[in-house]
RODO-2510 file (C-alpha; in nm, 4 decimals, decimal comma):
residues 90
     n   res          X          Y          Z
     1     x     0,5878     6,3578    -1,2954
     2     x     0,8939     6,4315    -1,0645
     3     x     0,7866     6,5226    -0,6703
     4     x     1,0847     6,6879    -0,6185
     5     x     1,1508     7,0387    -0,7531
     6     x     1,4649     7,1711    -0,9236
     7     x     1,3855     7,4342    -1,1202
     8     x     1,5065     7,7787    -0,9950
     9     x     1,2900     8,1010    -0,9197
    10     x     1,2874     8,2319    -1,3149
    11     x     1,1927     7,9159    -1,3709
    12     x     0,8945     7,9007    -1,1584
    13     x     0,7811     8,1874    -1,2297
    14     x     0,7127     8,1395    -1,6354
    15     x     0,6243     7,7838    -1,5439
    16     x     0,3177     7,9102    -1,3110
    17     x     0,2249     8,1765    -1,6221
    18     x     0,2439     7,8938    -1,8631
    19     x     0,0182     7,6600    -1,5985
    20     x    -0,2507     7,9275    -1,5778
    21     x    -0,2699     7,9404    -1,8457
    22     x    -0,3252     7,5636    -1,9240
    23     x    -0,5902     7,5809    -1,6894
    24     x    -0,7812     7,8805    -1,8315
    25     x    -0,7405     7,6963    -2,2063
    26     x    -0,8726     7,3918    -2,0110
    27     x    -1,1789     7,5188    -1,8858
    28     x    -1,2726     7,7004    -2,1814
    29     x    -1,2801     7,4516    -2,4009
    30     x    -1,4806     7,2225    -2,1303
    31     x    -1,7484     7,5192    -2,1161
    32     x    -1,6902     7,5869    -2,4816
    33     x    -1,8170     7,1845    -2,5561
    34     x    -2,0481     7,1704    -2,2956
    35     x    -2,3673     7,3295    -2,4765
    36     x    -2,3914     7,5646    -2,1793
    37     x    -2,4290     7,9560    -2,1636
    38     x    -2,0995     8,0567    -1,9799
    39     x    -1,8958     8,3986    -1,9096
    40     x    -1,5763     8,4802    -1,8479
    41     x    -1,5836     8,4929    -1,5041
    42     x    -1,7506     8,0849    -1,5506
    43     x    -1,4622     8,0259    -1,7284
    44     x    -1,1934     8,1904    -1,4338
    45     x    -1,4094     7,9694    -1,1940
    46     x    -1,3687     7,6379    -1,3662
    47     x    -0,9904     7,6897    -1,3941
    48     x    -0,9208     7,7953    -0,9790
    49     x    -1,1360     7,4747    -0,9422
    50     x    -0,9088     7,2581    -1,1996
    51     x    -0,6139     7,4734    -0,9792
    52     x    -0,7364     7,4043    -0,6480
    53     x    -0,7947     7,0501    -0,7366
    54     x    -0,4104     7,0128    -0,8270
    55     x    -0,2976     7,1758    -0,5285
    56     x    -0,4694     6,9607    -0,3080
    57     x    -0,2857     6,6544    -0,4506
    58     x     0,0140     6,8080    -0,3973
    59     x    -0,0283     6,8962    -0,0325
    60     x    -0,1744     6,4850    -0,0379
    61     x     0,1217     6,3739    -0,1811
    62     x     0,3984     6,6067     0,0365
    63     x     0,1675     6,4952     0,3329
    64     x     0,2473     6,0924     0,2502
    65     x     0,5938     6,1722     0,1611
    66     x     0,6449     6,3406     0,5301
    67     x     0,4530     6,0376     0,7166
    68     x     0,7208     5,8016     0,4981
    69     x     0,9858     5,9927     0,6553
    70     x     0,8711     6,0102     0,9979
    71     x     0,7571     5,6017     0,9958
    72     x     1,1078     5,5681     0,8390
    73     x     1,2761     5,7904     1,1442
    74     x     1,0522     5,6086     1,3863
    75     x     1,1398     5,2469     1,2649
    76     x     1,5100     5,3237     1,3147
    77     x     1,5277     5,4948     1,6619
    78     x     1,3168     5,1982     1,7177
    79     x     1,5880     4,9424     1,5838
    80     x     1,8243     5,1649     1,7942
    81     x     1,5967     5,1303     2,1153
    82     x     1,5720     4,7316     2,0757
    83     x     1,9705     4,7122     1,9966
    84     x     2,0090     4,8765     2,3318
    85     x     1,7703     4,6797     2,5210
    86     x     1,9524     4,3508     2,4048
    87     x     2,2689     4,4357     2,5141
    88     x     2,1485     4,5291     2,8841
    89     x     2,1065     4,9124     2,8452
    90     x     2,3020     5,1996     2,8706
***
C-alpha cells in the first residue's frame, strides 16, 4: 500500500463509495458467521469501528512520516550549526 496519494477528486470520491462499502460487506459477513443475533444498525456499527480503526493508522502513520521529516530537518540545521561552529562562527 502506497502512503502517498495521487488519485484526483473523482477518484476519491468512488474510491470512498467502493471502501464503505468493503467495510459494510466486512462486517456482515463477521456478524453473519458469528452465531449472534445482529441488526442492521449492529452491522453499520461494526463497519465505523473496522473504519475508525483504519483511520487511526493513517493519522499513526502521517504522524511518523512528519516526525521523519522534522528529525530529518533538525539533523541538518544541526550539521549546518556544527559546520559553522568549526570554522569560528559567523
Amino acid at each position: 500500500m502506497t502512503h502517498e496519494i495521487k488519485a484526483d477528486w473523482d477518484t476519491l470520491l468512488n474510491q470512498s463509495k467502493l471502501t464503505g462499502e468493503d467495510y459494510f460487506i466486512a462486517s456482515h459477513s463477521v456478524l453473519q458467521n458469528s452465531g449472534l443475533k445482529f441488526t442492521t444498525a449492529d452491522v453499520i456499527a461494526l463497519a465505523r469501528i473496522m473504519a475508525d480503526d483504519f483511520r487511526s493508522t493513517v493519522i499513526a502513520v502521517s504522524a511518523q512520516k512528519i516526525e521523519d521529516c522534522f528529525c530529518s530537518v533538525s539533523g541538518g540545521i544541526e550539521g549546518i550549526s556544527e559546520a559553522i561552529w568549526e570554522k569560528g562562527g559567523i
